[in-house]
C-alpha positions in Angstrom: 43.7 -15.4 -109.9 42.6 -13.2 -107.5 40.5 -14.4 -104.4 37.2 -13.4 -103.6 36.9 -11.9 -100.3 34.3 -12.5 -98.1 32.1 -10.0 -97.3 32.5 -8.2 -93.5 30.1 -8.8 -91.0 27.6 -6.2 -89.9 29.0 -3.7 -86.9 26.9 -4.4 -83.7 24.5 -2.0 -83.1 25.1 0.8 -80.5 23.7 -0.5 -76.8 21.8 3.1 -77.2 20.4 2.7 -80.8 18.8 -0.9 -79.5 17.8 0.5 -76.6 16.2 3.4 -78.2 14.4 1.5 -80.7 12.9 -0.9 -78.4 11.9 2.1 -76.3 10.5 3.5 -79.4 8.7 0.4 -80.6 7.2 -0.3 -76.7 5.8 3.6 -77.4 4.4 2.5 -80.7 2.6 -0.7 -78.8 1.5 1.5 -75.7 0.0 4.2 -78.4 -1.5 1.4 -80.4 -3.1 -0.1 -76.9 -4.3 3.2 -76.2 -6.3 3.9 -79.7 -7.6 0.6 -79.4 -9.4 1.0 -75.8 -10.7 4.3 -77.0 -12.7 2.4 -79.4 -13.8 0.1 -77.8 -15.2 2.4 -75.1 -16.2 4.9 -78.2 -18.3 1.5 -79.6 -19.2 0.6 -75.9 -20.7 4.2 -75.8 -22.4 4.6 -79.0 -24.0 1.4 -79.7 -26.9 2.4 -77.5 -27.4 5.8 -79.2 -27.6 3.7 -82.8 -30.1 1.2 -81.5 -32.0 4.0 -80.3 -32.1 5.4 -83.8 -32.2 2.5 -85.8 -35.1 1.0 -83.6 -36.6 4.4 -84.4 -36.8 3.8 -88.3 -37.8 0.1 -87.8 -41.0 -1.0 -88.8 -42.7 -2.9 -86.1 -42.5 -6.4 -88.0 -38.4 -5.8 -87.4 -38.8 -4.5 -83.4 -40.5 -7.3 -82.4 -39.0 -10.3 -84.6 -36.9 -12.4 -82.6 -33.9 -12.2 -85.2 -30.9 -9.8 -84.8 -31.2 -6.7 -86.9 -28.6 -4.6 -86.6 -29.5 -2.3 -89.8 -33.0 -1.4 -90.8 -34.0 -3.4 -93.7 -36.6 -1.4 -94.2 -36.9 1.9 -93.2 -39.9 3.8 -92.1 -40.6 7.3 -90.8 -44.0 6.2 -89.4 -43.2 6.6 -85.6 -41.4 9.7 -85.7 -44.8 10.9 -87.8 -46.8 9.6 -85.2 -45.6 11.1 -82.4 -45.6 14.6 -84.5 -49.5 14.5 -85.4 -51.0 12.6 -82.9 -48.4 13.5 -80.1 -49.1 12.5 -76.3 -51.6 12.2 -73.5 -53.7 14.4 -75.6 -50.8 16.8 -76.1 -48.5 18.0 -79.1 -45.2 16.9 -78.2 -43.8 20.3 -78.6 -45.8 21.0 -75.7 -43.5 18.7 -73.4 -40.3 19.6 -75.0 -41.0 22.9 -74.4 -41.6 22.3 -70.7 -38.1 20.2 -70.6 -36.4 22.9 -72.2 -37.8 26.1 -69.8 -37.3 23.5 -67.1 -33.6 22.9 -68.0 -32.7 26.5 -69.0 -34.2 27.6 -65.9 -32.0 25.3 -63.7 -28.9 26.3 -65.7 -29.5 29.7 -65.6 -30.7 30.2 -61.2 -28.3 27.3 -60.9 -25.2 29.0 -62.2 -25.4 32.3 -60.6 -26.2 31.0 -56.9 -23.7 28.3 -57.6 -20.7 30.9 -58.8 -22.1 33.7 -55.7 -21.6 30.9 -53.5 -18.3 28.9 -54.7 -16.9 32.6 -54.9 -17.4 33.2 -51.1 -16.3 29.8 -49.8 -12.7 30.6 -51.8 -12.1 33.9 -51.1 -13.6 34.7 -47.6 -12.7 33.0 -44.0 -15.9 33.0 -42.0 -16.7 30.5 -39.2 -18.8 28.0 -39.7 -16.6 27.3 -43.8 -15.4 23.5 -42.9 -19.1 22.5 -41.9 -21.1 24.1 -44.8 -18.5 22.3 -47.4 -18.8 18.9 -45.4 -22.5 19.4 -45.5 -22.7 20.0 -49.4 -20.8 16.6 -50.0 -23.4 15.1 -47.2 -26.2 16.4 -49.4 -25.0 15.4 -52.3 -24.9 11.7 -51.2 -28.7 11.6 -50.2 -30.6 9.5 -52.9 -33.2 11.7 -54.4 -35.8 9.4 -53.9 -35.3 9.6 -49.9 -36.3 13.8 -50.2 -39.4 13.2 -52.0 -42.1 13.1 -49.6 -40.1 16.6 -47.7 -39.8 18.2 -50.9 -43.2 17.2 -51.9 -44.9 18.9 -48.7 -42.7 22.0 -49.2 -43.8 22.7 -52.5 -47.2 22.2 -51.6 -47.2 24.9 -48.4 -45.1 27.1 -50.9 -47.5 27.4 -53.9 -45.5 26.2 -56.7 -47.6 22.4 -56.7 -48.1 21.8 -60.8 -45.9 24.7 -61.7 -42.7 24.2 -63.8 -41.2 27.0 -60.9 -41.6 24.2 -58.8 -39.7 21.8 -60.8 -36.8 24.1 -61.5 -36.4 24.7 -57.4 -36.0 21.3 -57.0 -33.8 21.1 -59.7 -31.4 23.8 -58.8 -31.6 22.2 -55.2 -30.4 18.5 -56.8 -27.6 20.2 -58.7 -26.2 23.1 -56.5 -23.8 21.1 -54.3 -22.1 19.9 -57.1 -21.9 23.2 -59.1 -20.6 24.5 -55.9 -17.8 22.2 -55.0 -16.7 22.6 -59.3 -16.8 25.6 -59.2 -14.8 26.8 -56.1 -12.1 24.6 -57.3 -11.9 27.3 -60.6 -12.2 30.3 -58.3 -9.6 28.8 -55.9 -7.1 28.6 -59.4 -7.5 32.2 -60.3 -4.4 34.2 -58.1 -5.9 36.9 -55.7 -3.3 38.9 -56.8 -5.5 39.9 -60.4 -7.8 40.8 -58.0 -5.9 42.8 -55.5 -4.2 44.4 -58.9 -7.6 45.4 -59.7 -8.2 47.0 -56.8 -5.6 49.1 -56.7 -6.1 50.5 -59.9 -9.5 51.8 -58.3 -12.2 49.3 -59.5 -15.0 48.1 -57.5 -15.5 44.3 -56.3 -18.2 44.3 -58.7 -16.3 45.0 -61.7 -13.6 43.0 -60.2 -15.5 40.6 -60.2 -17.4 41.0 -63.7 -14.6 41.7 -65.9 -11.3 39.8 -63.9 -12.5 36.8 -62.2 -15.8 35.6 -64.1 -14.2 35.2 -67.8 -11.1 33.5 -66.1 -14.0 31.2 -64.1 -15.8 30.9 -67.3 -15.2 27.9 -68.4 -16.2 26.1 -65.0 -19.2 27.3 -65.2 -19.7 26.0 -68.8 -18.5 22.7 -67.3 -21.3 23.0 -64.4 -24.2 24.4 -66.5 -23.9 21.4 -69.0 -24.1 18.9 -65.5 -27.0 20.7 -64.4 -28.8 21.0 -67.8 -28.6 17.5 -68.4 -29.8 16.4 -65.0 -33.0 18.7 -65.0 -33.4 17.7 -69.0 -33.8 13.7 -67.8 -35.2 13.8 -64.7 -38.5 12.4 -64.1 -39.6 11.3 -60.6 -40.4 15.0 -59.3 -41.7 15.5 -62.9 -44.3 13.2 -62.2 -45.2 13.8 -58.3 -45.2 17.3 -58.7 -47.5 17.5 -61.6 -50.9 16.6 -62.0 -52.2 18.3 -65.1 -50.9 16.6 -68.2 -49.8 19.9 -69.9 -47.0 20.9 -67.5 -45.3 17.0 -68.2 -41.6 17.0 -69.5 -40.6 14.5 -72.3 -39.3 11.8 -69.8 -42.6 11.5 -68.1 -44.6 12.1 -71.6 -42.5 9.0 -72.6 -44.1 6.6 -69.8 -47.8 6.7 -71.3 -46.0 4.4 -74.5 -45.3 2.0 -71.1 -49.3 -0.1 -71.6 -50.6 -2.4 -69.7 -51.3 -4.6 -73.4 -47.9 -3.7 -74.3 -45.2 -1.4 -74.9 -44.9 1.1 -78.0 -41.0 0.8 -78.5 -41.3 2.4 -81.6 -43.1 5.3 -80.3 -40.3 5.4 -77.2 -37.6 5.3 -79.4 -38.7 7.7 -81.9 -39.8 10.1 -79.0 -36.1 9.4 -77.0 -34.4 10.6 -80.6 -36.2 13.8 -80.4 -35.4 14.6 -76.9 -31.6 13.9 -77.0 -31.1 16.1 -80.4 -30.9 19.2 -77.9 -28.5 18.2 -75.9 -26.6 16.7 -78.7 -27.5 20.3 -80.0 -26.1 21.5 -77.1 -22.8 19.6 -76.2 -21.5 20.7 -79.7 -21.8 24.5 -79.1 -20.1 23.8 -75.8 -17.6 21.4 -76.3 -14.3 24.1 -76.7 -15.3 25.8 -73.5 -16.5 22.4 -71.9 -12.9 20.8 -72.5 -10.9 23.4 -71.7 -13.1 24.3 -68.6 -12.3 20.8 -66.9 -8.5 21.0 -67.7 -8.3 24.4 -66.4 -10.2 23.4 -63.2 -7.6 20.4 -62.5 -5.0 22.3 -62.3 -4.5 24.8 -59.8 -1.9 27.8 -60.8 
């Protein structure tokens, strides 16, 4: 008879094989860390935009009941039909979404071009005097808005543009100019001189240097800025209000207040009238979002 043999033990793994699999599997942990936070923060994020929405489509037995809905039982367009026919303060509500939007557009548009003149001269030119206007934009920038009114108030009044949306989008590009500024010289600063200079010598002007070499290179900054300054003059509302008197030149965020009674509040009414006014700049982040990404990679790194 033959006897059975015992089977060998296993060879001990490689100090590099264990070491590379617990490297591997503390990647795998790290990664699954990672997902989980974004979301939470996604979830963290979101959740207000669904109650919004939801609150929207609520009938008013379901806003007001002390109970925790989180999905509509019942669903009801009432609100959002409300707002459409009857609209606000006497006027459609087209009427002040049309204000936002020339109010926004405007800002975006006067915004970007000073704010790209300017950024373009503090990077490329010395001139005395560079230091203390980049030290003054950051000092600007840290007033409260609230602490200008009564100045900005009084200079709009001596300038004309009291109740004119012209007025609003001053004071708009005014708020958001520093910033677009200090973005936007950090993209011109990343683009070499040498394109420039290259330009030059094959015997083009600084104006079509400056057209067709540095502005698509500085493009995307200026996505990046316009989509700050658009959504800063889209929600603002305290100049909205002091600067207008007449009821027809109101943007959506002050045409929201009049649900605010003294009997009560119309949360319906606000939140069906808060979903209409953030579709356009959902609207908007979507067209933008390629060039907005890439735009704020591209400005944080400096080649």
């Amino acid at each position: 008879m033959t006897a059975l043999k015992t089977p060998a033990p296993p060879a001990p793994l490689d100090g590099r094989t264990g070491q590379a699999r617990r490297l591997k599997r503390r990647r795998q942990l790290g990664r699954a860390g990672l997902n989980a936070a974004g979301v939470l923060v996604f979830l963290f994020a979101v959740f207000p935009v669904y109650w919004m929405v939801s609150t929207a489509l609520k009938t008013n037995d379901q806003i007001f009941t002390t109970d925790f809905i989180p999905i509509p039982t019942e669903i009801t367009f009432d609100h959002v039909e409300r707002i459409l026919t009857e609209g606000v303060a006497g006027n459609s509500i087209w009427v002040y979404m049309r204000n936002s939007a020339i109010v926004a557009l405007g800002t975006v548009l006067i915004g970007a071009v000073l704010a790209l003149l300017a950024a373009t001269a503090i990077s490329r030119f010395r001139f005395r005097g560079r230091t203390s206007f980049l030290v003054l934009l950051l000092i600007v920038q840290m007033i409260p808005a609230e602490a200008l009114l009564i100045p900005l108030f009084l200079n709009v009044k001596r300038l004309g543009l009291y109740d004119q949306l012209l007025g609003l989008i001053v004071i708009n590009v005014g708020l958001t100019l520093p910033f677009g500024i200090w973005m936007l010289r950090t993209f011109v600063a990343a683009v070499p001189k040498s394109l420039e200079e290259a330009a030059w010598i094959d015997g083009a002007s600084r104006f079509t240097t400056f057209w067709k070499v540095l502005f698509p290179l500085v493009a995307p900054g200026l996505v990046a800025t316009s989509i700050f300054s658009f959504i800063t003059a889209w929600n603002e509302l305290i100049f909205a209000l002091i600067l207008m008197s007449d009821s027809s030149g109101y943007t959506m965020p002050v045409a929201l207040q009049f649900f605010f009674g003294q009997r009560g509040t119309d949360w319906g009414a606000i939140m069906a009238g808060s979903t209409m006014m953030t579709i356009p700049v959902v609207v908007f982040f979507l067209l933008v979002q390629r060039r907005m990404v890439s735009g704020l990679v591209a400005g944080a790194v400096k080649g």
